[in-house]
N, C-alpha and C positions, 0 to 999 in steps of 0.2 A: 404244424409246428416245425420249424426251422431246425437242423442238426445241429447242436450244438459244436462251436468251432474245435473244441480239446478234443474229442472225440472223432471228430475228421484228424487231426493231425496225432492223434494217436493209431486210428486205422492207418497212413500213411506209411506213418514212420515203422510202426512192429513190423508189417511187411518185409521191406526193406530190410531191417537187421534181422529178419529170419533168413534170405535169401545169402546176407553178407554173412553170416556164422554157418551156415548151412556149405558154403565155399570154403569157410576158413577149417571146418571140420575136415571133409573129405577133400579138401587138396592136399601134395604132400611138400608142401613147400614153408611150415614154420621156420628153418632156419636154413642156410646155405654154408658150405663148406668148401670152398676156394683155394686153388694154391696147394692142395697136399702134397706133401714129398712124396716122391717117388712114383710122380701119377704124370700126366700131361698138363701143361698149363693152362689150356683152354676147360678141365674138366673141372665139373660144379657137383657137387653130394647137395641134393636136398634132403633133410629129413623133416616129416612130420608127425603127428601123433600115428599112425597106421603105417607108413611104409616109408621105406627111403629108396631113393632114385638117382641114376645117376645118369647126367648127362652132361656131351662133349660138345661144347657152344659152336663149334669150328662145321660140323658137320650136323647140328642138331641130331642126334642120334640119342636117344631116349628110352633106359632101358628100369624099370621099376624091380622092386622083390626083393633087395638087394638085401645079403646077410648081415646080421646085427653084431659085427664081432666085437666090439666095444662094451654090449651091454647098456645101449643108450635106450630102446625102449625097459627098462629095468628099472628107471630112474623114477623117482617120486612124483616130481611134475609130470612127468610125461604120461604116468599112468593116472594121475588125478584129472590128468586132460580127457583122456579115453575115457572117463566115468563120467565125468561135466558137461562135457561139449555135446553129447548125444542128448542127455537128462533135459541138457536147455533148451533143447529144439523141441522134443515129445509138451514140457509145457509153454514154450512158446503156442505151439501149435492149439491147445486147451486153453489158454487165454485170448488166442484168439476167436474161436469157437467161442467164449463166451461174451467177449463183447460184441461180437454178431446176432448174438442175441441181445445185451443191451441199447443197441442202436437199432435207430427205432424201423428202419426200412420195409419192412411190413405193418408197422403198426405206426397207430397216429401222433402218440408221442414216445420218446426215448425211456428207457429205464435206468435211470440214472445209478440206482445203487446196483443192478448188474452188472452197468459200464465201468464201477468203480471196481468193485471188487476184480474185473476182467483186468485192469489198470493196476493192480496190486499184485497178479499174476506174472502180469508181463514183464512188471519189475524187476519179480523174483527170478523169471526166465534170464533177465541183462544181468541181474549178478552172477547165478550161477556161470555164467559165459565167459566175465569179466575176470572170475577168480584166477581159472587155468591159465588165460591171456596172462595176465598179470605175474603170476608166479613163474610162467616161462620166461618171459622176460628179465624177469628179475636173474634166471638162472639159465640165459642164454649161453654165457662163457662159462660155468661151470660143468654143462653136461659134456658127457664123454668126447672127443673127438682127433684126429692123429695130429700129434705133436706138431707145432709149426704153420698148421695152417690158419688160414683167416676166415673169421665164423660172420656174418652177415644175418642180420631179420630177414626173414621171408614173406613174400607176400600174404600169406595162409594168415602170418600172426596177424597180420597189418588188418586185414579184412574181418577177422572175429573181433578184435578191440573193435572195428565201426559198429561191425553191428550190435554190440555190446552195447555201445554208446544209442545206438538209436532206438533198441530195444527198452533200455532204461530211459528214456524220453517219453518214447511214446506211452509207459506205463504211467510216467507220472502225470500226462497227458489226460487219460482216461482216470487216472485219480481223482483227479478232479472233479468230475462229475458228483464226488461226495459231497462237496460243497454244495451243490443244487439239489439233491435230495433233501440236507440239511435243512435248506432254504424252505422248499416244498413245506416242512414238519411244523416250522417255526411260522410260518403263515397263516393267519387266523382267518378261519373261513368266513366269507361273506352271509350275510344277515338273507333268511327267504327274504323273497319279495309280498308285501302284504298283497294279498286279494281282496279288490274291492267286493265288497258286501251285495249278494243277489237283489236287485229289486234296487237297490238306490240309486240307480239313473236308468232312464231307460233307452232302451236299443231303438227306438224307434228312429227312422230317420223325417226331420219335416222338411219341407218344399219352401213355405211360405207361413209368414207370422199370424196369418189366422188357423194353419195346424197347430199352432204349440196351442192360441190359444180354445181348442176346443179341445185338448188337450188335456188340459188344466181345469175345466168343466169337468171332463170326467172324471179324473183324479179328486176332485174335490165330490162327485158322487158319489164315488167304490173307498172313496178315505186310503187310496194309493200315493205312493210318491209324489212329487210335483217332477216335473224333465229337469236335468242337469243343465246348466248356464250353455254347456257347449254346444249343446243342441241348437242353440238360437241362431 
């Protein structure tokens, strides 16, 4: 039996947004900070949910650690990121796991309600990812940062929203699959096949129309069957 196609395109896709959140966690570039007074104009502040960084475009010099004197990790989003974005990957990772086992690649057909269930995980993986995306966003110009300057998205955010989005694809992908389980249940099994009755034709093979009929001699001695028409 053939893979079913939800299930290819939900393998694809999860991948994929595990890879794209898995960047957008550990980079530290959710938002950029530009232009601060009393700094150089070339200098850029990234901060992300784990560290801020600060670097001078002019001579790329790149120096991370940097002290949080604002109080910007303190902030609500930013620590409901630190708690989300990790949680999402650990069952990313267990939904994956489990629809490698509903797809059938060692066995001869698919398990459909594994795949689904694995498809409702993965889901649960895009939203949790989705949430902290979403509420940084929302509270990109609110969180702390020196008067004056110009706050910018970072790439970090940009890549967890994809793979948010592809994560909750490919769950709904592998959801699917419940619908053909469904089917499966709802399907009324086919009727045995009768067995014809021992003795009522017989196995013999004949050559030539004087075997049937010496054949039919004896049958009418032993009061056995007469041969079936197909025999002739």
């Amino acid at each position: 039996m053939r893979t079913p196609t939800e299930m290819i395109v939900g393998l694809v896709l999860c991948p994929c947004g595990l890879l794209l959140t898995l960047t957008g966690t550990l980079a530290p570039s959710w938002r950029q900070v530009s232009l601060v007074p009393n700094q150089p104009m070339d200098v850029v502040w990234e901060q992300g949910i784990w560290d801020i960084c600060r670097e001078r475009q002019s001579t790329h010099d790149r120096l991370c650690g940097q002290a949080d004197e604002l109080g910007y990790f303190e902030q609500v989003p930013v620590r409901v990121a630190q708690g989300l974005m990790p949680s999402s990957l650990v069952v990313t990772l267990v939904g994956l796991v489990v629809a490698a086992l509903g797809v059938r690649c060692w066995q001869p057909e698919p398990r459909h309600l594994v795949a689904g269930v694995a498809g409702l995980v993965l889901l649960l993986s895009g939203l949790m990812s989705l949430v902290p995306s979403s509420w940084y966003t929302q509270e990109l110009w609110a969180l702390p940062a020196p008067p004056g300057s110009t706050l910018t998205v970072g790439y970090s955010l940009v890549l967890s929203y994809l793979g948010s989005c592809l994560e909750i694809l490919g769950g709904l992908a592998l959801a699917l699959s419940f619908h053909h389980c469904c089917k499966e249940r709802r399907a009324p099994k086919s009727p045995p096949t009768p067995v014809t009755e021992a003795g009522s034709c017989s196995s013999r093979a004949y050559n030539n129309p004087w075997d049937v009929l010496e054949d039919e001699k004896d049958a009418q001695h032993w009061g056995s069957s007469l041969p079936c028409d197909s025999d002739l």
